[in-house]
C-alpha positions, 0 to 999 in steps of 0.5 A, a space after each residue: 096412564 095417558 102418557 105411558 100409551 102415548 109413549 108406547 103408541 109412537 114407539 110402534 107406529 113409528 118405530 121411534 121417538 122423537 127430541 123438540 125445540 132441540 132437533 136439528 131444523 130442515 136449514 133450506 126448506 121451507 114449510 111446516 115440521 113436526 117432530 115427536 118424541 118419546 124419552 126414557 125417562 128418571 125422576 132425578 133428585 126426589 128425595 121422597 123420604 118415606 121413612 127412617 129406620 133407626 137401629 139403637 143397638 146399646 150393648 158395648 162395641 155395637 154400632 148404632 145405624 140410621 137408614 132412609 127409605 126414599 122414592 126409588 124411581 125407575 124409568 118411563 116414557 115421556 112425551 114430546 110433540 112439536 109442531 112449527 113452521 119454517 121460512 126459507 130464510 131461517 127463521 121459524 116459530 113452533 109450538 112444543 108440549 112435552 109430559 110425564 107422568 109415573 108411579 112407584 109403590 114403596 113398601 116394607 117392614 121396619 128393623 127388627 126390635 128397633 123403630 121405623 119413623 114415619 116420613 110423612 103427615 104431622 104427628 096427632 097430638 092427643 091427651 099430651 101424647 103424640 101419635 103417628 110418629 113411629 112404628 115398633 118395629 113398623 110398616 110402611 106402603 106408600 105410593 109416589 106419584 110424579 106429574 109434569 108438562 111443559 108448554 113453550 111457544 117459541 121464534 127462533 133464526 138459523 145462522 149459517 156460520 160455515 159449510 157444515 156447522 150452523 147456530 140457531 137461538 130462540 126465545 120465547 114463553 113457556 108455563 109449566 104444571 108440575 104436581 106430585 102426590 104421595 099416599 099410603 099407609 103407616 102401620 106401628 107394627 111389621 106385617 108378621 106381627 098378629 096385631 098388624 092393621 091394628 094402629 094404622 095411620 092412612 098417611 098423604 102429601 102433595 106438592 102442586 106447582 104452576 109457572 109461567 116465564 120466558 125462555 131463551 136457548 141456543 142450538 148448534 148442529 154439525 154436519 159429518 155429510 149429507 146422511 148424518 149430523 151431530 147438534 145440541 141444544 141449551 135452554 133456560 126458563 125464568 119462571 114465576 108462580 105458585 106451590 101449594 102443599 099438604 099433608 095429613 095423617 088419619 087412624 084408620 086401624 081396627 084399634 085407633 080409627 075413631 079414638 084419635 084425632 086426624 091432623 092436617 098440614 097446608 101451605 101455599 106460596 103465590 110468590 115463588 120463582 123458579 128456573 128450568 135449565 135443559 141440555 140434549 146432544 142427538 146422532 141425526 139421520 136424513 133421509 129421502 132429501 132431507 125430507 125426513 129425519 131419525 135421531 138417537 139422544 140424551 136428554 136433561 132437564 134440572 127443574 130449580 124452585 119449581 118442585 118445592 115441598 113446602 110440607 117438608 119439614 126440619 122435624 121430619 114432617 112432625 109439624 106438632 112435636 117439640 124439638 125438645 122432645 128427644 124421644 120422638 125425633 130421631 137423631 139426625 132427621 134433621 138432614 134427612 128432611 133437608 129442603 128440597 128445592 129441585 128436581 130433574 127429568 133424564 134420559 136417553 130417547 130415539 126420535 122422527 121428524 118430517 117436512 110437510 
């Protein structure tokens, strides 16, 4: 993907990445900067149900078992570009993109002699039947896509507060695109079993999000000497837009391709708001007259409101099967398919900066 090369290159043309709006500013000089950044980063907080294996063991003194299959998200280069210029006096506007982009293939077989319930796609009801609900024992091969950029201009002005310690704040606007998609298959039965593609369902999801608001943040950076220095930064994004969201279940097996129906689900919301809380702490290192700058940090974003799976449903995505209906809705579904409204992107990044 365009991002993970992007990442790759500036780990080897550089031999780092780097932080943005959050490094440590050139203080006494004047002219343009440009900071680039890769961070290692987690998908924090998805919560993808993919689906839930139920053990119903009934004999006397057996346990009764519920597991969910989510999204286990590994991590991937993010990256960040700066680009901005700065007065002697301290004050400076900049222009900062950061994105990510990943994918990850969950798969595997049900609990044997007992269900697997689909996470994802309205049931199919048909003929007082609903389908594409479980699997006996089941399958599931799903793919997990996660898509984010963000897009800030921003003016700010550092404040000497002592020798060794200045604070900078800075406002600004920033739009954000945020999009994650969902597909794969369901199968009704385990991948050993002979008639194995036979009751198959092509299952899908999406959620896409868009969101332009103010920005306001504050940044202190402490100097140990002249060669090292430690900052943070803080910042806060009031967001308003919209989220749209899908999914869908279609037969796709040798068995019930062309004998059912496919079902489909679709929701937007053009009134949605949304708030970004981000936090960075970098080990800063100047080099050749403070013409150059290495960094070494953590890096969190909360995304809050922006993500939100309005296809997510309290039946577990089971948009047509009643509630009264105990034999299609596992117990305690319910809480698996809680709404999620937030997401966060972390992790720990090395960085370069220069004064041109």
């Amino acid at each position: 993907m365009s991002l993970r090369r992007f990442g790759i290159l500036a780990v080897m043309v550089l031999g780092l990445a780097a932080s943005g709006t959050a490094q440590a500013q050139f203080s006494e000089e004047e002219g343009f900067f440009l900071f680039l950044d890769t961070i290692f980063t987690t998908p924090r907080d998805t919560d993808e149900v993919i689906a839930i294996n139920v053990n119903t063991g009934a004999g006397a003194g057996q346990v009764q078992t519920q597991e969910v299959i989510r999204t286990d998200w590994g991590s991937d280069p993010a990256g960040q570009l700066e680009f901005g210029y700065r007065w002697a006096g301290g004050s400076m506007v900049s222009l900062t993109y950061w994105g990510y982009e990943a994918d990850q293939r969950t798969t595997g077989d049900g609990p044997g002699g007992n269900t697997m319930y689909f996470g994802i796609g309205p049931s199919i009801y048909f003929d007082g039947t609903n389908y594409g609900v479980y699997g006996y024992y089941g399958h599931h091969d799903i793919v997990a896509t996660i898509e984010a950029k963000s897009l800030e201009i921003e003016a700010g002005h550092q404040h000497d507060l002592s020798e060794n310690f200045n604070l900078e704040w800075s406002v600004g606007l920033r739009w954000t695109d945020f999009s994650e998609d969902l597909s794969g298959f369901y199968d009704f039965a385990e991948s050993t079993y002979d008639y194995f593609g036979y009751y198959r369902y092509a299952a899908s999801k999406t959620n896409e999000s868009s969101m332009a608001g103010l920005e306001i943040g504050v940044r202190g950076d402490y100097a140990f000497n002249k060669h090292v220095s430690l900052n943070s930064s803080l910042g806060f994004s009031f967001l308003e837009g919209k989220i749209e969201s899908t999914s869908s279940l279609v037969p796709s097996g040798a068995a019930n391709a062309g004998t059912l129906p496919s079902s489909s689900f679709y929701a937007k919301d053009s009134d949605r708001s949304g708030t970004i809380l981000d936090f960075d702490l970098n080990v800063v290192w100047h080099l050749y007259d403070d013409r150059y700058r290495v960094w070494l940090g953590y890096q969190h974003s909360q995304w809050n409101g922006v993500p939100v799976d309005l296809a997510r449903q309290q039946t577990g995505g089971v948009v047509a099967v009643p509630e009264s209906d105990p034999t299609l809705i596992a117990p305690g579904r319910q809480a698996a398919f809680a709404t999620r409204d937030s997401i966060a992107f972390s992790g720990f990044k090395i960085g370069v900066g220069f004064l041109f």
